[in-house]
C-alpha atoms as a printed R data frame, in Angstrom:
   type eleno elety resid chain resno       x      y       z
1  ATOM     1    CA   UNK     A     1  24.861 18.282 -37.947
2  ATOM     2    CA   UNK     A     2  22.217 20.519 -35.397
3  ATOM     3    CA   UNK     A     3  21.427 19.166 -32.094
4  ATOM     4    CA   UNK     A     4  18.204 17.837 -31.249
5  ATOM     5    CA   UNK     A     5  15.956 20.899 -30.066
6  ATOM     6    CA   UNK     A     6  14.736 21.175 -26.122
7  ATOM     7    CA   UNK     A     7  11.268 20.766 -27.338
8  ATOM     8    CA   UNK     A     8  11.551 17.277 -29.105
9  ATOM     9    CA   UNK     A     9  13.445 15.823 -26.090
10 ATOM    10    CA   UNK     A    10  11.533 13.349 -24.551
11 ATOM    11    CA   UNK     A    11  12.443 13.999 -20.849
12 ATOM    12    CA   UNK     A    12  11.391 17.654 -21.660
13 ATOM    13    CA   UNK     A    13   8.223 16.779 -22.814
14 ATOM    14    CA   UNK     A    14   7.658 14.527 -20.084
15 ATOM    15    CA   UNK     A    15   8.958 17.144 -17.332
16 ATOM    16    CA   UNK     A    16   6.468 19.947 -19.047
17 ATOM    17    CA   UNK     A    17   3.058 17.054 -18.384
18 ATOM    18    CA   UNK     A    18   4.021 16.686 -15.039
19 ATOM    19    CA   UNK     A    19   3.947 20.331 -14.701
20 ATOM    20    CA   UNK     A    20   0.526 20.847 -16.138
21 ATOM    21    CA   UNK     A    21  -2.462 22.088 -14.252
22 ATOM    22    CA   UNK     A    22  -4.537 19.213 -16.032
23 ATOM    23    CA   UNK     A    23  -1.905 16.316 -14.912
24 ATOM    24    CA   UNK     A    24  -2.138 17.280 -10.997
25 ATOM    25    CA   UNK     A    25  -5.708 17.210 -11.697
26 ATOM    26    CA   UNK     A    26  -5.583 14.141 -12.630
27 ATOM    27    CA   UNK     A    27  -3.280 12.808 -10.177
28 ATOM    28    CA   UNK     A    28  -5.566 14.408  -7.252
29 ATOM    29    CA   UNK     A    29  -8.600 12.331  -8.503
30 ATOM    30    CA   UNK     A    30  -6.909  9.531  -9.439
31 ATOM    31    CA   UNK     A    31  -5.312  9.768  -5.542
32 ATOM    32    CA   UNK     A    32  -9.302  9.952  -4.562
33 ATOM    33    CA   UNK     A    33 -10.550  7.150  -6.174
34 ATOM    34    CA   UNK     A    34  -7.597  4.966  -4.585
35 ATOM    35    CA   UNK     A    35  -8.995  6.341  -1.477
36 ATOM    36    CA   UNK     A    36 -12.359  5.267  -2.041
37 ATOM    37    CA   UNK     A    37 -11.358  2.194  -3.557
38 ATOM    38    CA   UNK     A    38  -9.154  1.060  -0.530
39 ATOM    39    CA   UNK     A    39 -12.611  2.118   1.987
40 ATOM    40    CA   UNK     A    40 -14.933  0.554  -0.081
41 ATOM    41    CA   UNK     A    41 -12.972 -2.807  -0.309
42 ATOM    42    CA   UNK     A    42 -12.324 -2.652   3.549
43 ATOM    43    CA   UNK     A    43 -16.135 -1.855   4.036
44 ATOM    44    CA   UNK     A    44 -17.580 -5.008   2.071
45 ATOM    45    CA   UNK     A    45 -14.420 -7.422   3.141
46 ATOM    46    CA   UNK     A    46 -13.291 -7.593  -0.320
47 ATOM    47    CA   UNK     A    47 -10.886 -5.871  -3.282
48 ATOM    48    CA   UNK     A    48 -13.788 -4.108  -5.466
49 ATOM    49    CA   UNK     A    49 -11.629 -2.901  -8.244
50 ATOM    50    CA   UNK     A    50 -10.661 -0.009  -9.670
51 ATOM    51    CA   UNK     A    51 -13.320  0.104 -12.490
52 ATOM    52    CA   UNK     A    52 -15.966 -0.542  -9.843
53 ATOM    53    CA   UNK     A    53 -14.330  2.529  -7.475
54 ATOM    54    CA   UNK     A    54 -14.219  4.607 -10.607
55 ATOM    55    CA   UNK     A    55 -17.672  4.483 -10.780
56 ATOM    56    CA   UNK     A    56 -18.976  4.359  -7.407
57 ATOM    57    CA   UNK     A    57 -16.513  7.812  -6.906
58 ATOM    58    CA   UNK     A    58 -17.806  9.391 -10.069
59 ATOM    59    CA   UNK     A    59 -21.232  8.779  -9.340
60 ATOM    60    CA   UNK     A    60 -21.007  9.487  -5.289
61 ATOM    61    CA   UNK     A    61 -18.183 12.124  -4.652
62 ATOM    62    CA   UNK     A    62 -16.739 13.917  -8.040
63 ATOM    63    CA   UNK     A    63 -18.927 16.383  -8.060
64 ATOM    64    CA   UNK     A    64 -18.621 17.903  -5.077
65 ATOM    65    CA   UNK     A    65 -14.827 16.951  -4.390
66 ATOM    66    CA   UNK     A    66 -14.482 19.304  -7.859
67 ATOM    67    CA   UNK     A    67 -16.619 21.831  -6.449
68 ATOM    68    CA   UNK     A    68 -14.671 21.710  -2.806
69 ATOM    69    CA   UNK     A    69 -11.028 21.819  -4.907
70 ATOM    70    CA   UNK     A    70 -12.138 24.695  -7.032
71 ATOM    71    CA   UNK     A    71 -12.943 26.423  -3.943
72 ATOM    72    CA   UNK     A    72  -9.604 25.384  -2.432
73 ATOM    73    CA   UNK     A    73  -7.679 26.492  -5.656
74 ATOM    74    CA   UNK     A    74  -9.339 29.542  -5.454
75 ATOM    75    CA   UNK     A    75  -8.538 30.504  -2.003
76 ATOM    76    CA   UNK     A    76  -4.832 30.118  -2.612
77 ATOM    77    CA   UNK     A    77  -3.003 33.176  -2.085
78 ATOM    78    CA   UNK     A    78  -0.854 34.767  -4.969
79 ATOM    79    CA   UNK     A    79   2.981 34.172  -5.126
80 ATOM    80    CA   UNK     A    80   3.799 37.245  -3.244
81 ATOM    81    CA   UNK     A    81   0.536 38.220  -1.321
82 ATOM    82    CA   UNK     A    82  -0.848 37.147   1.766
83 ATOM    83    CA   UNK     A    83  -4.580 37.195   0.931
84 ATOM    84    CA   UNK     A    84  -6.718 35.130  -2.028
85 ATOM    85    CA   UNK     A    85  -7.380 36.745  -5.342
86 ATOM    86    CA   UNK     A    86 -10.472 39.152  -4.987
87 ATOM    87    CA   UNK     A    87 -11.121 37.872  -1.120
88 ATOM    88    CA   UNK     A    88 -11.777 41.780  -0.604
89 ATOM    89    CA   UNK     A    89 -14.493 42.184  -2.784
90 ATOM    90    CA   UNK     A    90 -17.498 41.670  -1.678
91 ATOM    91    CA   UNK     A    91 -16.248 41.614   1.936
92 ATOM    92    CA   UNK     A    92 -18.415 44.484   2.683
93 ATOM    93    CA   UNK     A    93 -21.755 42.798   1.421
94 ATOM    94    CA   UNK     A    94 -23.683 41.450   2.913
């Protein structure tokens, strides 16, 4: 009888999402709209809901909270280097 491989283990699978670049996306914005959510609801006295933050987030802030986090993400240094990817190019234009 062969032992179940790595890759059909459930927690493995699981572990892998968690790691993915598109999951801590997700997590980020998701963390936003709760934001948003919990300042709108104080702001008008009441709960609004999470549908009606959704909404209100996508249509207000996405944009440029995507814009400001690829900027962010970008600006990261390498694993191993003290500057961002490419920061000296272009440094001499003007």
């Amino acid at each position: 009888m062969t032992s179940p491989s790595k890759e059909s283990d459930p927690s493995s699978s699981r572990e892998f999402v968690k790691q993915s670049s598109l999951y801590q996306e997700f997590l980020a914005e998701r963390e936003e709209i709760l934001k948003h959510k919990w300042l709108e609801s104080e702001r008008l006295g009441y709960d609004i809901g999470f549908e009606r933050a959704l909404l209100d987030w996508i249509r207000k802030h996405r944009e440029s909270w995507r814009a400001a986090r690829r900027q962010q993400v970008n600006q990261r240094p390498l694993a191993g280097t003290s500057a961002a990817p490419f920061a000296s190019l272009g440094a001499d234009r003007k």
